[in-house]
C-alpha positions in Angstrom: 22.1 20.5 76.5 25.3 22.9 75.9 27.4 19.8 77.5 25.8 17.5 74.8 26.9 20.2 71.9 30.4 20.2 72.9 30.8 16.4 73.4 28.7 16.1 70.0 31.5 18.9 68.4 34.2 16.5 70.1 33.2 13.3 68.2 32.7 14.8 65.0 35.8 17.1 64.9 37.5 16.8 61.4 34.2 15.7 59.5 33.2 18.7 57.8 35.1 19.6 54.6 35.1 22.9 53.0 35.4 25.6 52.1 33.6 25.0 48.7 33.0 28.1 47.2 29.2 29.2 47.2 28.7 29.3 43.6 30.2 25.3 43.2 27.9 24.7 46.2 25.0 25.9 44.1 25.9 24.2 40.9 27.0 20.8 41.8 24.0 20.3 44.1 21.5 22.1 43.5 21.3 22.6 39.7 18.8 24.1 37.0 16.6 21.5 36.2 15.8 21.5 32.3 12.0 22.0 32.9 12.4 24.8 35.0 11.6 27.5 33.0 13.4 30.6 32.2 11.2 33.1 34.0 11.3 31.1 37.0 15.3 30.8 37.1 15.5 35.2 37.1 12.6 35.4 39.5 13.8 37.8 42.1 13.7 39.1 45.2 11.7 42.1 46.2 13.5 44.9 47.9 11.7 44.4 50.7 12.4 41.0 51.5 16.7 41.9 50.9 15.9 44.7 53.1 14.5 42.0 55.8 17.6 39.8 55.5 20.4 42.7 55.7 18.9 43.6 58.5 19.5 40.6 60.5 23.1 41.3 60.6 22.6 44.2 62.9 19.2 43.5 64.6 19.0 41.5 67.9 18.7 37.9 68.6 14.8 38.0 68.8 14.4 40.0 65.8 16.2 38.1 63.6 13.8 35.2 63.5 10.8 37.6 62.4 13.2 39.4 60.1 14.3 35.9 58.6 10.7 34.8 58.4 10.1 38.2 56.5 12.5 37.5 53.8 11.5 34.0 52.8 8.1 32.6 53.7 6.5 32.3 50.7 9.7 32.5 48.5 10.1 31.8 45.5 7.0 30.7 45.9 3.5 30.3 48.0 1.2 27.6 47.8 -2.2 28.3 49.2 -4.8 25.4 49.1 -6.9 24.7 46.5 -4.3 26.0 44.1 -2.0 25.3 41.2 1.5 24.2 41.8 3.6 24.4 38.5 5.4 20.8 37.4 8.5 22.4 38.0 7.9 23.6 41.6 8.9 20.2 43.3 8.7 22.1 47.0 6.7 24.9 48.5 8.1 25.8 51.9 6.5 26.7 55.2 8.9 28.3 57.0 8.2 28.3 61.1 10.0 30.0 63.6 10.9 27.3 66.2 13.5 27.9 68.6 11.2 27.7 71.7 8.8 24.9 70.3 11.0 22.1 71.0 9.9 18.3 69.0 8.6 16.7 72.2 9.0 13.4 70.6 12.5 14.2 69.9 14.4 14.8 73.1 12.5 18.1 73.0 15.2 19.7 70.9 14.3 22.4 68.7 16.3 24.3 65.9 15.7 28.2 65.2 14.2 28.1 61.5 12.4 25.1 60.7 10.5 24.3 57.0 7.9 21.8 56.0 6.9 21.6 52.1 3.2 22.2 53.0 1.7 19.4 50.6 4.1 16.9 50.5 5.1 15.5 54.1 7.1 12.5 54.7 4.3 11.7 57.7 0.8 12.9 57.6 -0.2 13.5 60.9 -3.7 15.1 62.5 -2.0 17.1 64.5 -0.2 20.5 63.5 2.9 20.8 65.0 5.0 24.2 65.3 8.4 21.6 64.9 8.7 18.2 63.6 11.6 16.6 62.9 10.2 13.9 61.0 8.5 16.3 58.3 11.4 18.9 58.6 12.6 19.6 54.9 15.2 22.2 55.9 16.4 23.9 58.3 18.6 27.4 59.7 20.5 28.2 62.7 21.1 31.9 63.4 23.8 33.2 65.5 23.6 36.2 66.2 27.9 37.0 66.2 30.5 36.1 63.7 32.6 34.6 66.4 29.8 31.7 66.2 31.2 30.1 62.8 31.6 26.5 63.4 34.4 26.6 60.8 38.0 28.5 59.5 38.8 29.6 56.0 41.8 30.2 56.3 43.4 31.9 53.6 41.2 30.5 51.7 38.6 33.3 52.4 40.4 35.6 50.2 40.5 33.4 47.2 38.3 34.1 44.1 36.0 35.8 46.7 33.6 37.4 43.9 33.9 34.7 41.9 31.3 33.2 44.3 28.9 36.3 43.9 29.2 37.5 40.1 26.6 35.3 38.6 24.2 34.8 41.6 24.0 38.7 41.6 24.0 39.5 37.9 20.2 40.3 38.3 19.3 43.7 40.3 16.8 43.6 42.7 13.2 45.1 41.6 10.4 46.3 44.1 7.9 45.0 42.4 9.2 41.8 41.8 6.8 39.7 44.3 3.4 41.0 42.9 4.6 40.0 39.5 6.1 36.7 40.0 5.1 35.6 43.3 1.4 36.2 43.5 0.4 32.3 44.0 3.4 30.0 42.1 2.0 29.7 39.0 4.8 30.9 36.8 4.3 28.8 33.9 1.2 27.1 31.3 2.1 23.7 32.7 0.5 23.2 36.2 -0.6 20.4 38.1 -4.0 20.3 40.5 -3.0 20.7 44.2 -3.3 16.6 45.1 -5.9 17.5 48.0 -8.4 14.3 46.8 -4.9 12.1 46.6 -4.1 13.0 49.8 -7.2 11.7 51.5 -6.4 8.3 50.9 -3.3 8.4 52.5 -2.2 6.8 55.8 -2.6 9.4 59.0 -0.3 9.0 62.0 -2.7 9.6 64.9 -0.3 9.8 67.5 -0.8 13.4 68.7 -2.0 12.6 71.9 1.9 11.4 73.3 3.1 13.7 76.4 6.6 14.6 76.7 9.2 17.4 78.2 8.8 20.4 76.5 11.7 22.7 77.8 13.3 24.2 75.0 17.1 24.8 74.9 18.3 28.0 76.6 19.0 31.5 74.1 22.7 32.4 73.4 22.2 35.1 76.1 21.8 32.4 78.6 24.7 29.9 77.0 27.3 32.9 75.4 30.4 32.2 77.8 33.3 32.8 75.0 33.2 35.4 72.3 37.2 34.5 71.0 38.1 35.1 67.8 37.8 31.6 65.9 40.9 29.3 65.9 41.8 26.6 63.9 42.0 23.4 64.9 45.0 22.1 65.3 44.5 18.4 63.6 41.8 19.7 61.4 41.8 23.4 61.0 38.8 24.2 58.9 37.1 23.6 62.3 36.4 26.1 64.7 38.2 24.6 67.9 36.9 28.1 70.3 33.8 27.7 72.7 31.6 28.9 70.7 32.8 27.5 67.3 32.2 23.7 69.1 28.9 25.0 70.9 27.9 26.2 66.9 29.2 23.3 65.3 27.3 20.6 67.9 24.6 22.1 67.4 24.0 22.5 64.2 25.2 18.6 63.9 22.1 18.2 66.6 19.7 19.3 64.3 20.9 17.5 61.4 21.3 14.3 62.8 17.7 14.3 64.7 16.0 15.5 61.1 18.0 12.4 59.4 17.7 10.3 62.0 13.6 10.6 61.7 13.7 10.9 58.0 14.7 8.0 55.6 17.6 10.2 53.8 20.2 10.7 51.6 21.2 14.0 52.4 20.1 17.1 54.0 20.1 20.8 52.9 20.8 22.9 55.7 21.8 26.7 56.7 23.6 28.5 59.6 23.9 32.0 60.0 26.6 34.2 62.3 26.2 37.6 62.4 26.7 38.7 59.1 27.7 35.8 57.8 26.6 32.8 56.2 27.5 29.4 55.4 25.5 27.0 53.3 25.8 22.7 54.0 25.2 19.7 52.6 25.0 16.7 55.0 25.0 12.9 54.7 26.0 10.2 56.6 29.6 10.6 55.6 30.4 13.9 55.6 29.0 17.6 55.8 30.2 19.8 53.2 30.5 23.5 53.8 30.4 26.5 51.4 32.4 29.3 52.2 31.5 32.1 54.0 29.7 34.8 52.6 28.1 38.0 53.8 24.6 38.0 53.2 23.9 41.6 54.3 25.9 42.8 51.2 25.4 39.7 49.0 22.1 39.4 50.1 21.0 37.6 46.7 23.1 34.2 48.0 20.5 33.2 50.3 17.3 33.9 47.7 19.1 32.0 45.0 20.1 29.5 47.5 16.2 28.8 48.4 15.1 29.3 44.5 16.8 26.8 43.5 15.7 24.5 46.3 12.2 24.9 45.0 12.7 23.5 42.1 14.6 20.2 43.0 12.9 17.1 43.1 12.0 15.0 46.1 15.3 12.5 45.7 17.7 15.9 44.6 16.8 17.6 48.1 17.9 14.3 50.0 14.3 12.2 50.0 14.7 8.4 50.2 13.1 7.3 47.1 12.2 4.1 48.2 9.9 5.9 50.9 6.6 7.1 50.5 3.4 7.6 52.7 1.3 4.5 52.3 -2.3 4.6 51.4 -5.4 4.0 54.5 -5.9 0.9 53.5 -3.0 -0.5 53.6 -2.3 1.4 56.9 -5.0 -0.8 58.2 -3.4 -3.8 56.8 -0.5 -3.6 58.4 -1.7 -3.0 61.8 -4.0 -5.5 61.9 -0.7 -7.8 60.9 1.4 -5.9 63.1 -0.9 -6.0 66.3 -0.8 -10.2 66.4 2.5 -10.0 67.6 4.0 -8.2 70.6 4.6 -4.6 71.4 8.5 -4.7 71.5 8.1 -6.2 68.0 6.9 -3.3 66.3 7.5 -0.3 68.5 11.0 0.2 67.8 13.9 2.2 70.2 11.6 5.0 70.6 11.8 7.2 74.1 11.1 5.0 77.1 8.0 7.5 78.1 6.8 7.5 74.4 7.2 3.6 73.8 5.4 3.3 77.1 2.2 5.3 75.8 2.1 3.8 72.1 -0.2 1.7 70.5 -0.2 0.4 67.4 -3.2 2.7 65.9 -0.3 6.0 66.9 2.2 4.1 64.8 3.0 6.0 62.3 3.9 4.2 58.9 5.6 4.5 55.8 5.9 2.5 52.2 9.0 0.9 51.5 9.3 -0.1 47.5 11.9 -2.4 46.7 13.1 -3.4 43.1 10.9 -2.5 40.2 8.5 -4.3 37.5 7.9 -8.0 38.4 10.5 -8.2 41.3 9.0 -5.1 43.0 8.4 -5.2 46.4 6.6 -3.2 48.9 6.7 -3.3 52.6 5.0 -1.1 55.3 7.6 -0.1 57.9 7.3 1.9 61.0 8.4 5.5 60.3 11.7 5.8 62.3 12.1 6.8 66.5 13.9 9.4 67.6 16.8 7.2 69.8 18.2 8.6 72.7 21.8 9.2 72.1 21.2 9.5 68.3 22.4 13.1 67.7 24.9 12.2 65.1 24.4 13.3 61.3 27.6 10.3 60.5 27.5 6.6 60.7 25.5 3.7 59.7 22.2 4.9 60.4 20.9 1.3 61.2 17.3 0.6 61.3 15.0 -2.0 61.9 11.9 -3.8 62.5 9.1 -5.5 61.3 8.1 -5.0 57.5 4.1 -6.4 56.2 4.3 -7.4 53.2 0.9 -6.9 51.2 1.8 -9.8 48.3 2.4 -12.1 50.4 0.3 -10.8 53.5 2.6 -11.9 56.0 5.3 -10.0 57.9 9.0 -9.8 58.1 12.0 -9.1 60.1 13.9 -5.9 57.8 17.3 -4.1 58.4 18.4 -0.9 56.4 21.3 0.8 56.9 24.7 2.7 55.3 27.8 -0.5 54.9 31.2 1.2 54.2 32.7 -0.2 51.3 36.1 -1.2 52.5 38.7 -4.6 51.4 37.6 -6.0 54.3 34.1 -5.8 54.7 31.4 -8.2 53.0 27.8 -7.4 52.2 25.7 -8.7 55.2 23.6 -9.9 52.7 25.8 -12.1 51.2 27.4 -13.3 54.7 23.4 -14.3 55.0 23.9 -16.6 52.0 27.3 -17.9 53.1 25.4 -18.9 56.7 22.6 -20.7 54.7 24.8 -22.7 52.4 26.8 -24.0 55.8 23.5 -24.8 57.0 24.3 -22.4 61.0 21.7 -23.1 63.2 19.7 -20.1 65.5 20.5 -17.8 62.3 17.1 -15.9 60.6 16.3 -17.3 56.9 17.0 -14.4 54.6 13.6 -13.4 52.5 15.7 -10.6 50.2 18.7 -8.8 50.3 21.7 -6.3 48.7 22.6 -2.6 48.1 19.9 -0.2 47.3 21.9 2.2 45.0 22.2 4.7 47.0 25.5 6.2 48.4 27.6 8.9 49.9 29.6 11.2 47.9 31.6 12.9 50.7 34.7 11.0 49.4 34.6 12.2 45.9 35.5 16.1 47.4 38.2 14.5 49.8 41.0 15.9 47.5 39.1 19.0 46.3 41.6 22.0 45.6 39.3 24.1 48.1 39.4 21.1 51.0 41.1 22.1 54.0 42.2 18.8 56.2 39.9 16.6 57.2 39.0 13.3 58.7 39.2 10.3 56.4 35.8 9.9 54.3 34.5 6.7 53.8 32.2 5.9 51.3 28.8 4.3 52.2 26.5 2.5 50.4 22.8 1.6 51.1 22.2 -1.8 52.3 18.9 -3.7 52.9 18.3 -7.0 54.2 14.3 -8.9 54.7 14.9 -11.8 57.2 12.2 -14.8 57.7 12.0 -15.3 61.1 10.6 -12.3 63.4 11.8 -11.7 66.3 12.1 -10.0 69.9 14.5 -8.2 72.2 16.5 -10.2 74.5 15.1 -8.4 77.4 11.5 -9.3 77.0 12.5 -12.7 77.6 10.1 -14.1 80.8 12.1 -16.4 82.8 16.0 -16.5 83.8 16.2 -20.2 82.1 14.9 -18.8 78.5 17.7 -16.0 78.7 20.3 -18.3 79.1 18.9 -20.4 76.7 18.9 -18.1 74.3 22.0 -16.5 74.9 23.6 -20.4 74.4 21.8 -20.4 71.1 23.2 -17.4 69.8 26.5 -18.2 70.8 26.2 -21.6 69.2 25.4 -20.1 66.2 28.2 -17.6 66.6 30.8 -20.7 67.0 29.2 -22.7 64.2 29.3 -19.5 61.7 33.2 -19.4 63.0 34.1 -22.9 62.2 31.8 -23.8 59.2 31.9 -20.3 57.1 35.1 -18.7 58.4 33.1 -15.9 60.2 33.9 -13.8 63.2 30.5 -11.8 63.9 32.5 -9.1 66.3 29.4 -7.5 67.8 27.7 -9.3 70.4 25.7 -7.4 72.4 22.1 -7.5 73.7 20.6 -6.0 70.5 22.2 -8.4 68.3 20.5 -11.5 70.2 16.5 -11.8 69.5 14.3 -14.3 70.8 12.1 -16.4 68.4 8.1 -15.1 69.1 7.0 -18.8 70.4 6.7 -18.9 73.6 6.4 -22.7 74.5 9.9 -22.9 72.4 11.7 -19.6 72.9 14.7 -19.9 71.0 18.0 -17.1 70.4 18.9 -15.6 67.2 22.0 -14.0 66.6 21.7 -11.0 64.4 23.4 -7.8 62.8 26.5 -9.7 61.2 27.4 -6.4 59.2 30.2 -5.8 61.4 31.4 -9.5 60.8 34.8 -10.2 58.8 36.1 -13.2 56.9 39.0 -14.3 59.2 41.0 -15.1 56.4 40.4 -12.2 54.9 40.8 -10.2 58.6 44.7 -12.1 58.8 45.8 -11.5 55.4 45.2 -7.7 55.2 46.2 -4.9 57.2 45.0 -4.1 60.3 40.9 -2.7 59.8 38.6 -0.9 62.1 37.7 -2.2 65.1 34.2 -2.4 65.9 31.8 -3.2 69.1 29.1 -2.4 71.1 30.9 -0.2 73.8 29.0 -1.9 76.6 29.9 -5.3 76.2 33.2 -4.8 74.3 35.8 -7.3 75.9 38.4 -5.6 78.7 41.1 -6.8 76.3 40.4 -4.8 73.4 39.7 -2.1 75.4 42.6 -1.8 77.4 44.5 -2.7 74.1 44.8 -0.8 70.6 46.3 -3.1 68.9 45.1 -6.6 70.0 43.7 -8.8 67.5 39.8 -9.4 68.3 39.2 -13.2 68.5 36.3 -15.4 69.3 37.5 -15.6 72.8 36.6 -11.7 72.9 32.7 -12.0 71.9 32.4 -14.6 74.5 33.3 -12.6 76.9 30.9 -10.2 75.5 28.0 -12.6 75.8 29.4 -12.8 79.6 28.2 -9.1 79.5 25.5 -9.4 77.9 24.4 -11.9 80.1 25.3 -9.8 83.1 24.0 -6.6 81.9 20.1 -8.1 81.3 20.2 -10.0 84.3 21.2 -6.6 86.3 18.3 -4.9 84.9 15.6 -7.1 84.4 16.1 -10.3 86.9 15.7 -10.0 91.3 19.0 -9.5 93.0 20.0 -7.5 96.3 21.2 -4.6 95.1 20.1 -1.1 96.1 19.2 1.7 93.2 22.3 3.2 94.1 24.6 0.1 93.8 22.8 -1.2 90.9 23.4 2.3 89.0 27.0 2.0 89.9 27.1 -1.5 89.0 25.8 -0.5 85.5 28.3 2.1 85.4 31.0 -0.5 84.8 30.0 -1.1 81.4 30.0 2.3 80.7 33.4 3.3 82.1 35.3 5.3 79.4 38.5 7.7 79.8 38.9 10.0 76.9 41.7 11.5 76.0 41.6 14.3 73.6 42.4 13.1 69.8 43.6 9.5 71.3 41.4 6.4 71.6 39.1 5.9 74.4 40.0 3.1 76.4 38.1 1.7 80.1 38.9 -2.0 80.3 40.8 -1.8 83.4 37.1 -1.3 85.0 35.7 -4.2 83.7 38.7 -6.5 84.2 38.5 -6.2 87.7 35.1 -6.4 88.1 35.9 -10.2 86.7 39.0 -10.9 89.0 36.6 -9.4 92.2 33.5 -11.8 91.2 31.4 -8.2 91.3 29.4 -9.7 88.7 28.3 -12.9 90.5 28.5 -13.1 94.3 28.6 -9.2 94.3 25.3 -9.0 92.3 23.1 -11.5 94.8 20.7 -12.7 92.1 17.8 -14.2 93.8 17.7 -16.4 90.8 19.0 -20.0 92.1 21.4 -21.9 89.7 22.2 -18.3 87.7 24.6 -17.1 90.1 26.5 -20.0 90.1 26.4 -19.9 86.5 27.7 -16.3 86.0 30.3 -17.6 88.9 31.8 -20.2 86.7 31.7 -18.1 83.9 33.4 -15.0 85.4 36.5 -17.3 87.2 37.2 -18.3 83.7 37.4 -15.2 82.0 39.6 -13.5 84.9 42.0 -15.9 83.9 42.8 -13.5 81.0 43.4 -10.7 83.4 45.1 -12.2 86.9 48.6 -11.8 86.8 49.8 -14.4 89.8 52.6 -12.6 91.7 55.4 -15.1 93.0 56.4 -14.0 96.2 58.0 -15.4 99.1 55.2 -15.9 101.0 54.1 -18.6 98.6 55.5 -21.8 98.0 56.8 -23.2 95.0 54.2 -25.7 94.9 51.5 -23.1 95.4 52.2 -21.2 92.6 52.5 -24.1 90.2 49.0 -24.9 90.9 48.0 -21.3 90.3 49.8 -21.6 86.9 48.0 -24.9 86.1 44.9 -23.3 87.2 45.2 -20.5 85.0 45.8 -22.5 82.2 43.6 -24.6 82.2 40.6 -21.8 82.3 42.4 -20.0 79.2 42.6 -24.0 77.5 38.6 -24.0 78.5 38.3 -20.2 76.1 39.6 -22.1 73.4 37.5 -25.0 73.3 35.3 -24.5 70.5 31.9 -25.3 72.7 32.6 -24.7 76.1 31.2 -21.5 76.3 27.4 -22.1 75.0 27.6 -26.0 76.1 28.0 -24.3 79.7 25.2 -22.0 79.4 23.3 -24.9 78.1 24.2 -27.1 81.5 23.6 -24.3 83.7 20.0 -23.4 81.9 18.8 -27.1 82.4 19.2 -26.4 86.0 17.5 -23.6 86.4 14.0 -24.0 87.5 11.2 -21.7 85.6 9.0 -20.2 88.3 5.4 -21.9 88.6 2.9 -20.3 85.9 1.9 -17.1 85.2 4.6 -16.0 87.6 8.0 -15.0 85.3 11.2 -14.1 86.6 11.2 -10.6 84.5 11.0 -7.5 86.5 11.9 -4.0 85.5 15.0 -2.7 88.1 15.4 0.7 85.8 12.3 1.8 87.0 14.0 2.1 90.9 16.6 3.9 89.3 14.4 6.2 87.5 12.2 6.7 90.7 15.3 7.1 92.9 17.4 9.9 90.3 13.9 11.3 90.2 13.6 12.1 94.2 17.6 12.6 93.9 16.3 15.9 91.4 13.9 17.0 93.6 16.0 17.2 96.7 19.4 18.2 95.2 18.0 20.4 91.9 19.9 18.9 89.1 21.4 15.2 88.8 25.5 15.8 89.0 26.8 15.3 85.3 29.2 12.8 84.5 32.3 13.0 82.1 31.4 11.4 78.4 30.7 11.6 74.9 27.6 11.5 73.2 28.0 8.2 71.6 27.9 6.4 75.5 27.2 9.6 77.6 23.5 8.6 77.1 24.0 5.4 78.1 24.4 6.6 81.7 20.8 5.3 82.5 21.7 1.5 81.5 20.5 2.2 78.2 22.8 0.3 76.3 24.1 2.3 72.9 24.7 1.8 69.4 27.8 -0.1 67.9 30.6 2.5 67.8 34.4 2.4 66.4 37.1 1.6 68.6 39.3 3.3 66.6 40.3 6.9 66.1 41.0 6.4 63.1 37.6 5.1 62.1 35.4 6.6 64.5 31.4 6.7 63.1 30.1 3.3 62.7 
């Protein structure tokens, strides 16, 4: 897990901005709200709880959990059953310590401090859990040196210092301050009844019964290699570029981006502690902003104000999706009944392997999507999200999908929500929807609804902040939902070798059409972006997720824009080469992969669990180089010119090798470089010449490519019935790494970054930036 911090420090180096002094923190996001009354706003501390926190900055690593917990469960306020909540107390936290309770459902990672507003979960679940990540509202890390600050000051620590601390601490601390104000949270004449009637009409996630890994992550005795002073980084030196800085910084990141990743959310409120310092941060999906460091043991009142005023924010001003809300029993019910007609991999999601394995549809846990309001409101119920492995990220595009019941209409869709950068060269995927349904492109999903959601990031609006230390660039994201028509499946359910090379040649049609007709280059083919139509007598492909797409005339005209692909099946070309101009020819060799890649995993072929692992590896290959782009086409490339991925596979699939063959000598043509040499005649190398191109003539020929796939897939014959050509090859890796653990303790690591580090186990991983200079996607 330490490995996983530092490569998760490495890929988000430069996207924290800071320092923003504590008392702008306070103010610009978590504000007064009018009805918060007066008496609430100079509730204060008692001297016991300050005395709790001060003394964390000299008490051990074990104690300061307890001594945390001391200070602020039940502050400001403390919400027992049965009671009054006041209107202006939007959030009553439940403050757990959970540093050795790791989320089993979420990689099993766990976070020192974690809080839950105790009658207002995101999930309602009959099970109490001592972490979960879905219902987490905040959270703190505690370090227990200051050498642990995942970020610099600078000079800037010196600046205005009191200026931070002169109005939180204006009001003294009085003993008697929590029998006065905080005997139950009813601090006003306006309170509402505690909803415990409302509540028993909503949905219940009954999936308590899931096993997983519990280990929890080691202490900071076990991990602490480095205590250096921290040191700037030298591209962006608000960051913390020491051991421990990274180790403090990718952890903390961890946290975040499992608690958004499981959340539907905006932003995240979150803490870290260092000694005797703190910082205070404000995540979203473009940025984390960070408050300057203060010290809490003699400004204790930071911290207490810090958590008052979280109290009294609503739902949507602590970082709540307010489009999301628990749905009621009955239409639970609904919706699994609608959901169970179709297949599992429709509606599970990209949960764990050994948690999809074990879910039914009556553990799904749900949520209420609302769209639009008055008479063009919508609602859906959605799956609640999965945790993903690989998905530690707080930054990026946050993509999710999969099948939405509609009770109107009582019939279900196909939805997508994620965060689109707004950039000159981008277009709305909605709208590149309605551009492929005026040019009529065939294997493309109908679009139901679609457009931005109004939400956004504001990390770009404090790029240029006086207080902001250098950075990476901040791009601003906006919202984006899309409803398709047509449902669909993964790719790799398909059941026979001839329906995935079907498929494949639809979606590849419809790429080509979209290309020709509508000016569209899609740019991310990969084996999540092709879905299979749910008839079975007439499986067809569906090409999907055109978000990344770009207008080509558009894409000439302007500068040179991000680069974007699916790492796995991203062409050698563009790998090997920063600034080469992605073309058509470049997703079909992607579809080459993609092909290649589900026929490796899920088709009958020769090859050991160790050769099929390695054989995998290929599409993983990366070589980083620190602050440079990552490149790893040269692997790849000549696995083409070898024919590894055709007579090196030994498919026991007949026609498919052949096919794969064909396909393969073609695309080397991109890559041979035909040496003239003495030893070869004149006449020789002529014909290798014509040969060569000829196959890079056959690249360019506008249906070649799924026309071929389409030839080949009439010739392969469909085993006789019920028998299918799907079988599951990961498993004998899994069993094989698993009696490689036992015999040799653990599994050697392997260099990578997070973003295709966990893609080590064939998994293939989200779309990711080719670019350093646009790197979270």
């Amino acid at each position: 897990m330490m490995e996983r911090h530092i490569e998760l420090a490495e890929e988000t180096r430069g996207m924290a901005q800071g320092p923003m002094p504590a008392r702008d923190f306070m103010n610009e996001f978590l504000p007064w709200n009018d009805v918060t009354p007066k008496k609430f706003r100079n509730l204060q501390p008692s001297a016991e709880r300050v005395k709790n926190l001060t003394d964390m900055a000299t008490a051990s690593e074990a104690q300061t959990y307890n001594l945390f917990l001391k200070a602020f469960s039940g502050w400001p306020l403390d919400l027992k059953s049965g009671e009054q909540r006041s209107k202006y107390a939007h959030c009553v936290l439940q403050w757990k310590d959970s540093h050795a309770t790791p989320d089993k459902f979420c990689d099993s990672l766990s976070v020192d401090l974690s809080a839950v507003d105790v009658d207002r979960p995101t999930i309602r679940r009959t099970d109490a859990r001592k972490l979960d990540f879905a219902n987490v509202e905040t959270h703190a890390k505690l370090k227990p040196k200051m050498w642990d600050d995942p970020c610099c000051d600078g000079d800037a620590a010196s600046d205005s210092e009191e200026d931070d601390y002169e109005d939180i601490e204006k009001y003294a601390g009085d003993p008697s301050a929590d029998e006065v104000d905080e005997e139950n949270g009813a601090l006003d004449e306006g309170c509402e009844n505690h909803p415990t009637e409302e509540l028993l009409e909503l949905d219940v996630a009954r999936d308590q019964d899931l096993k997983e890994d519990t280990t929890a992550e080691p202490t900071e005795e076990e991990e602490r290699t480095d205590d250096a002073e921290p040191s700037p980084d030298e591209d962006y030196p608000f960051d913390n570029s020491t051991l421990c800085g990274q180790r403090t910084r990718g952890q903390i990141c961890a946290y975040a981006g499992a608690t958004m990743t499981l959340q539907f959310r905006t932003h995240l409120f979150t803490v870290v502690i260092f000694g005797s310092y703190a910082r205070l941060l404000r995540w979203d999906r473009s940025s984390v902003i960070v408050s300057r460091r203060f010290n809490y043991a003699e400004h204790p009142l930071i911290l207490f104000r810090f958590y008052k005023r979280f109290a009294q924010l609503t739902l949507a001003q602590r970082g709540r999706d307010p489009r999301i809300s628990i749905p009621t029993r009955a239409q639970g019910r609904r919706a699994r009944r609608a959901f169970k007609q179709y297949a599992p991999e429709c509606w599970r999601g990209e949960a764990l392997v050994s948690v999809r394995e074990q879910m039914s549809v009556t553990q799904l846990a749900l949520l209420r999507l609302t769209v639009g309001s008055g008479e063009e409101k919508r609602v859906f119920i959605i799956g609640a999200p999965r945790w993903q492995q690989g998905g530690y990220s707080p930054f990026g595009r946050a993509t999710r999908h999969g099948m939405a019941y509609c009770e109107l209409e009582e019939e279900t869709f196909f939805y997508k929500d994620y965060w689109r950068e707004e950039a000159p060269h981008s277009i709305p995927e909605s709208e590149v929807y309605d551009l492929l349904a005026k040019h009529e492109i065939p294997h493309v999903a109908p679009m139901e609804l679609g457009g931005d959601n109004g939400l956004e990031t504001i990390g770009h609006d404090y790029a240029s902040k006086a207080w902001a230390r250098a950075h990476h660039k901040i791009r601003r994201l906006i919202g984006h939902l899309i409803v398709l028509i047509t449902k669909g499946r993964p790719l790799e359910s398909f059941e026979t070798a001839k329906q995935l090379v079907s498929c494949v040649a639809d979606a590849m049609e419809a790429h080509q059409k979209a290309y020709e007709l509508a000016g569209i280059l899609h740019r991310d083919i990969s084996a999540r972006n092709i879905m299979m139509t749910l008839n079975r007598e007439n499986r067809q492909g569906i090409l999907i997720d055109w978000d990344h797409c770009v207008l080509v005339n558009k894409f000439r005209d302007s500068a040179r824009i991000s680069r974007t692909g699916t790492w796995q099946f991203v062409s050698a070309y563009l790998i090997e080469s920063p600034t080469a101009e992605h073309t058509f020819v470049d997703d079909r060799e992607s579809a080459l992969y993609v092909l290649v890649w589900v026929a490796l995993r899920h088709l009958r072929h020769s090859l050991s669990a160790g050769r099929l692992k390695a054989t995998l590896a290929i599409f993983d290959a990366c070589v980083v180089d620190h602050g440079q782009r990552n490149v790893g086409g040269e692997v790849k490339r000549n696995a083409l010119i070898a024919n590894t991925f055709s007579s090196g596979i030994g498919l026991k699939v007949p026609g498919l090798k052949d096919c794969l063959a064909t396909l393969c000598d073609t695309f080397a043509a991109r890559y041979v470089e035909i040496v003239e040499s003495r030893h070869k005649s004149p006449k020789a190398i002529a014909i290798q010449h014509a040969m060569q191109r000829e196959s890079l003539a056959q690249l360019e020929n506008s249906s070649w490519f799924y026309q071929t796939l389409r030839d080949f897939a009439e010739e392969i014959e469909e085993p006789p019935k019920p028998d299918i050509d799907w079988c599951d090859n990961m498993e004998m890796v899994r069993n094989a790494e698993r009696a490689g653990t036992r015999k040799r303790g653990l599994m050697e690591k392997k260099e990578s970054q997070s973003k295709r580090g966990r893609a080590l186990d064939g998994n293939a991983t989200p779309s990711v930036s080719l670019d350093t200079s646009n790197r979270f996607i």
